[in-house]
SEPAVO-941297 format. One record per residue (C-alpha): y, x, z; residue in three letters. Coordinates in steps of 0.001 Angstrom, whole numbers, plus 500000, padded with zeros to 6 digits. Example, Ala and Ser with C-alpha at 12.3 -4.5 7.8 and 13.67 -1.06 7.14 Angstrom:
2
495500512300507800ALA/498940513670507140SER/
This chain:
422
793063764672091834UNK/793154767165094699UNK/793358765428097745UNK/794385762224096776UNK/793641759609099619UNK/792929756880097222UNK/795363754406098428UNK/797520751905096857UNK/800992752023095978UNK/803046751816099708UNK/803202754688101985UNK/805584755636104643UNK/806121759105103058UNK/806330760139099175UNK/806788763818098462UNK/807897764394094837UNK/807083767480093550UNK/803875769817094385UNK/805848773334095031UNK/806089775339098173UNK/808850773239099711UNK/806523770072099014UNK/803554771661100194UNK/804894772848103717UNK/806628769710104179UNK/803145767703103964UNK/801447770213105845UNK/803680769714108713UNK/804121766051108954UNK/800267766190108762UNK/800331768351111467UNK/803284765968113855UNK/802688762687112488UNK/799196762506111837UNK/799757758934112162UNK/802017758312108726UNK/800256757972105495UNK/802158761035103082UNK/801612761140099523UNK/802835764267097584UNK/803252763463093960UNK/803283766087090973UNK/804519765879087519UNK/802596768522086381UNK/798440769233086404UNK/798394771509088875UNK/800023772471092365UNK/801862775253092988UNK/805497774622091524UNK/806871778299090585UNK/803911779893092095UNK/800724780162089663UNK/798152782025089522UNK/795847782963086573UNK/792699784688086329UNK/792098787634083456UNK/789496786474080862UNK/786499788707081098UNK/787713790055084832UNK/786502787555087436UNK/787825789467090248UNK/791362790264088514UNK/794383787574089237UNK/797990787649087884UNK/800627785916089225UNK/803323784158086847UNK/805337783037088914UNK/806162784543092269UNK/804213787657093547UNK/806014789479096249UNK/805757788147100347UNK/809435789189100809UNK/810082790138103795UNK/806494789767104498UNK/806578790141108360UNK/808387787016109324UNK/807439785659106178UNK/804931782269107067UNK/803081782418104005UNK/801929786178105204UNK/800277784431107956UNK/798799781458106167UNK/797397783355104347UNK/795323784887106879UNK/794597781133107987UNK/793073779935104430UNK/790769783062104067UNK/792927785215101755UNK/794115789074101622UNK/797358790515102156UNK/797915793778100285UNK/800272796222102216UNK/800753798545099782UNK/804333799437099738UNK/806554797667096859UNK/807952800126094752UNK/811645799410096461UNK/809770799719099913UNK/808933803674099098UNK/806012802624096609UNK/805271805188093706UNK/807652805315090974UNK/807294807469087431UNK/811056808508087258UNK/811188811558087739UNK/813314813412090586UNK/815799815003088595UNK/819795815085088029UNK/820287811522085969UNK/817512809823088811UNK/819947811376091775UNK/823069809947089361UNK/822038806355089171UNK/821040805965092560UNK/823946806741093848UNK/825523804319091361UNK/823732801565092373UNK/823625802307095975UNK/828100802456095150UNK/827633798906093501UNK/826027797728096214UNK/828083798780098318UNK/830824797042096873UNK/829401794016096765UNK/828659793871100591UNK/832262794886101316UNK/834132792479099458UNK/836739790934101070UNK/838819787521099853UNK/837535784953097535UNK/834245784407096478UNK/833823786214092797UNK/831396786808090297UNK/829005790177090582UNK/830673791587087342UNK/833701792354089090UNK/832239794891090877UNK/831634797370088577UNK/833539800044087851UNK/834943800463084184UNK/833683802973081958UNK/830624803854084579UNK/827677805013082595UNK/825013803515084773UNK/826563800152084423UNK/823563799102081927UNK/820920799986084504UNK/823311797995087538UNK/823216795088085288UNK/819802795223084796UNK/818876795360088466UNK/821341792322088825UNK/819853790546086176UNK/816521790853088141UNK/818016789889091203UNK/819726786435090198UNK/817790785933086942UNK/820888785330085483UNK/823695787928083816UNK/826404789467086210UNK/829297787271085310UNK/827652784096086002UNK/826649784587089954UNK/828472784721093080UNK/829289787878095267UNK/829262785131098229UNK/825633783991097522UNK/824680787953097462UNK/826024788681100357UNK/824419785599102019UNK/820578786601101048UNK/818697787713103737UNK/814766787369102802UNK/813549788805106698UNK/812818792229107605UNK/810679793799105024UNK/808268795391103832UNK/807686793273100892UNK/803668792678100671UNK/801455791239097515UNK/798501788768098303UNK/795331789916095957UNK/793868786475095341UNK/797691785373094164UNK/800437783959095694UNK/800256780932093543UNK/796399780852094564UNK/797707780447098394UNK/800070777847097887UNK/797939775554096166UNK/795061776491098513UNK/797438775760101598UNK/797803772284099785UNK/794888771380099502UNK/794332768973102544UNK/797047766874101361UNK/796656763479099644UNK/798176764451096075UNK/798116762930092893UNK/799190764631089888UNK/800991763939086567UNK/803183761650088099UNK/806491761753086745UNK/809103760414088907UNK/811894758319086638UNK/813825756535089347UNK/814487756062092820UNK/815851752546094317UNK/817162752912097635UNK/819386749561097287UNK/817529747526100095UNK/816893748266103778UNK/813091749356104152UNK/811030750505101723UNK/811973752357098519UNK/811450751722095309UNK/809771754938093323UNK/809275754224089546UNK/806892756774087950UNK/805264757232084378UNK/801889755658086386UNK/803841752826088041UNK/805699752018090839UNK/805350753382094186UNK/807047752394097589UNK/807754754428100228UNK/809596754259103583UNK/810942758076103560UNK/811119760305100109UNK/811299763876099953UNK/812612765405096707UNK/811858768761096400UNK/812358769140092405UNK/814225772080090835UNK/817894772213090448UNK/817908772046086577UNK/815787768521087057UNK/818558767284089363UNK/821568768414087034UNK/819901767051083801UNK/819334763774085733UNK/815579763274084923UNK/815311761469088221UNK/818144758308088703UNK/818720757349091873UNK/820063753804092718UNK/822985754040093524UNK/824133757061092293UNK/824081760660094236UNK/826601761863091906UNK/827150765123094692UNK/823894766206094519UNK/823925766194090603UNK/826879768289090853UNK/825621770568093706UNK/822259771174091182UNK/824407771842088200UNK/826535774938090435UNK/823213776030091615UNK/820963776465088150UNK/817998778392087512UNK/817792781812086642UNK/815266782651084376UNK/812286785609085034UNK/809325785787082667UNK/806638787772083320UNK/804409789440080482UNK/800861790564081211UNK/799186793059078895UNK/795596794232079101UNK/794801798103078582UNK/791908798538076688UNK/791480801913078565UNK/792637801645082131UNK/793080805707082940UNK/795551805544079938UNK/798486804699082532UNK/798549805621085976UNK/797805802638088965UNK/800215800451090612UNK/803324802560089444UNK/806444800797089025UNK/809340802057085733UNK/812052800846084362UNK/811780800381080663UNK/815703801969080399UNK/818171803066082297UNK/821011803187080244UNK/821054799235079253UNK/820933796074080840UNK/818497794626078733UNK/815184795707079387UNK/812089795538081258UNK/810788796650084480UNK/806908797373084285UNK/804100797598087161UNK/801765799653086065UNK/798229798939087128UNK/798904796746089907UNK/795918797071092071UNK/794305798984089897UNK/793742796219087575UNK/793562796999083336UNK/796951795432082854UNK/800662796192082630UNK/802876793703084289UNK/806312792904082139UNK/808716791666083843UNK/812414790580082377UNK/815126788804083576UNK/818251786726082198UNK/819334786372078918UNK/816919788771077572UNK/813870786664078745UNK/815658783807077426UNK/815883785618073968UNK/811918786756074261UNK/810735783401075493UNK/812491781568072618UNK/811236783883069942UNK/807139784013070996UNK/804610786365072578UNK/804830788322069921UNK/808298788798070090UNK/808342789447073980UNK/804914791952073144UNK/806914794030070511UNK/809953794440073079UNK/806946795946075940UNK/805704798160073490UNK/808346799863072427UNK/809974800321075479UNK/805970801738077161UNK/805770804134073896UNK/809597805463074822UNK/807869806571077745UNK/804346807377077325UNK/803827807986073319UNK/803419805621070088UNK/799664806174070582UNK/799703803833073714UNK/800385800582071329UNK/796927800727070898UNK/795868800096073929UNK/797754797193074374UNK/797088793291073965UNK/798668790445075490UNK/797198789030078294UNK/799405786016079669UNK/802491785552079579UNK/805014782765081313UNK/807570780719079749UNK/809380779193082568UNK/812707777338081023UNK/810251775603078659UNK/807870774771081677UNK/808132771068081943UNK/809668769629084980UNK/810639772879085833UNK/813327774779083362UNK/813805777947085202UNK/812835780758087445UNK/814945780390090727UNK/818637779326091876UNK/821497781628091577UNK/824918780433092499UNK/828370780042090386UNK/830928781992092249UNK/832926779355094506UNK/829454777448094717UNK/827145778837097772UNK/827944776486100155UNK/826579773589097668UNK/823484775207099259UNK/824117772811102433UNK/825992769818100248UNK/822341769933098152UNK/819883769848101671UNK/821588767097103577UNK/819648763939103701UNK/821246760868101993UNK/821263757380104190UNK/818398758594106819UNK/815738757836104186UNK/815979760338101424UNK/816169763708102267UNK/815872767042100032UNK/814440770735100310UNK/813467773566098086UNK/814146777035097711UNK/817928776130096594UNK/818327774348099732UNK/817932777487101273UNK/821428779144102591UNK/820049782685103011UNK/816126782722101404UNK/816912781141098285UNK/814688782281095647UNK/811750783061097980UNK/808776781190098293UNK/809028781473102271UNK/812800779766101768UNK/810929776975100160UNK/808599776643102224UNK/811366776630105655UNK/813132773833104163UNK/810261771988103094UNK/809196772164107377UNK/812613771255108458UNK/812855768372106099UNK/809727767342107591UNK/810934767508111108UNK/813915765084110224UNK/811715762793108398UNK/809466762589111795UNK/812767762082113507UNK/814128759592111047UNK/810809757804112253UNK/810902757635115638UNK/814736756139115463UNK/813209753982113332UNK/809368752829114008UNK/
């Protein structure tokens, strides 16, 4: 088990759940309370959360990212930085929404849609009044409405109607440019936890916080005690209640159900001949509907296409297989390039995050009326158990570097819980 300290069952920190938010949290404490003994506990068999990386069989020196793959806002982002420390490379290249290269063309419809968009937008940023959902915005009868959904679907991971104008307006990743890290982002995470004491498949079934001192954490492997508990789990975990706290936390249930997961699959396929498509080119698979793809082409130069699909439509492709969610790529690459270029395709990977155990979903996206459940979902409950994660974030939700603030200023309070209470 990576890192784990081989200790028994009491420690004056347990971290539950092996993610970004976890991660930074243990690094930190580590780094200001060398002195506490901090366990970080994961259901699953690897760590990483929402960030995993995967090598492409046959290509030692190729890695794909299922999970999250962008440094947004990459130069206040930490992780850019950490990744320096732990020996990896940052990628500058310019995103495709930085000024990287796109296939559209330049013409007439191009000029139309951006300026569609860019009105959407707009509107969004200059509403006024009550929080409402991102639907509302759009003008009736607009005829780039499909590709405005489709770029909101991407954004939230969830369809227009469901997510909050007030949440939009509240997102605020840094000042770009938005950067890629060639070993993986997932591979720097897990790499940045490595030093910490860590056991995995432990599933967390209840927490007992009834007595003064230590807590009570029962697990799939036994029970565990702890003076201070971190929960860092996704929001879908919370709602569906696959952790019980004792007594009840009936709020933060509630704030997790307001917050959900969006869902974001990604779909890697291999090229058989590389030159067939050109490199690290970014399309859209249509821009007349909201349901469809948006492709990287060659990302690094690697043989692969990256698929990428949002919302209901990932939920559709997820449900119905690889070969479902590989038919859907196809056709929507031979639109574009010719029938012939079927035949250089084969799938490669492909995620399947609201099945992923312990998991269910992409990132958070907020009901209208629900952003400030952001703050109701972060506070710390009776000075011992305190929360963090990417949906804790007020501003960087949905980012791996939001995670990975809240997981640090959890960490700080814990450290301050302790020294009111040695």
């Amino acid at each position: 088990m990576p890192g784990d300290n081989g200790k028994g069952a009491d420690e004056d920190v347990v971290i539950i759940g092996a993610g970004a938010a976890g991660i930074a949290a243990a690094r930190r404490l580590q780094a200001i309370r060398p002195d506490l003994s901090i366990l970080l506990i994961e259901a699953g068999n690897r760590l990483g959360g929402r960030a995993w990386t995967v090598g492409l069989p046959g290509a030692d020196n190729v890695r794909l990212d299922l999970g999250c793959g962008w440094l947004h806002g990459a130069r206040t982002n930490a992780w850019t930085e950490i990744a320096g420390e732990v020996g990896l490379t940052v990628d500058r290249t310019p995103a495709p929404w930085n000024g990287g290269r796109q296939l559209e063309r330049d013409d007439a419809d191009v000029r139309a849609s951006q300026e569609a968009i860019g009105a959407y937008f707009e509107r969004l940023e200059s509403h006024e009044g009550g929080d409402t959902d991102l639907a509302a915005k759009l003008e009736h009868g607009n005829p780039w409405n499909g590709h405005i959904r489709a770029i909101g679907t991407y954004i939230t991971g969830a369809e227009l109607e469901r997510s909050s104008v007030a949440d939009y307006n509240r997102y605020d990743p840094g000042p770009g440019p938005d950067w890629r890290v060639r070993e993986g982002y997932g591979t720097l995470i897990s790499r940045y936890g490595s030093p910490v004491p860590a056991r995995l498949g432990v599933e967390v079934t209840r927490i007992d916080y009834r007595h003064a001192g230590r807590i009570g954490i029962e697990t799939n492997q036994g029970t565990l005690s702890a003076r201070a508990v971190l929960v860092t789990v996704s929001t879908n975990v919370l709602a569906a209640g696959r952790i019980a706290f004792d007594p009840p936390l009936p709020g933060k249930a509630e704030a997790a159900a307001r917050l959900p997961l969006g869902l974001a699959d990604k779909l890697f396929l291999r090229l058989a001949n590389p030159e067939a498509l050109p490199a690290d080119t970014h399309m859209l698979g249509s821009t007349s509907r909201g349901e469809t793809g948006t492709y990287q082409l060659r990302p690094f130069g690697a043989p692969v296409v990256e698929a990428y699909f949002a919302g209901d439509l990932a939920r559709d492709l997820e449900r119905e297989g690889r070969e479902a969610a590989f038919s859907f790529a196809a056709d929507e690459l031979a639109a574009h390039f010719g029938a012939d270029i079927r035949k250089e395709l084969s799938v490669a990977a492909i995620s399947a995050w609201a099945a992923a155990p312990h998991i269910g979903g992409s990132y958070s996206y907020a009901e209208p009326g629900a952003s400030d459940l952001r703050g109701e979902l972060a506070a710390p409950h009776d000075g011992r158990i305190f929360f963090a994660g990417e949906a804790c974030s007020r501003s960087r939700y949905s980012t791996a570097h939001g995670a990975y603030e809240t997981g640090v200023a959890a960490a700080d309070l814990i450290a301050g819980s302790f020294q009111q209470n040695p």
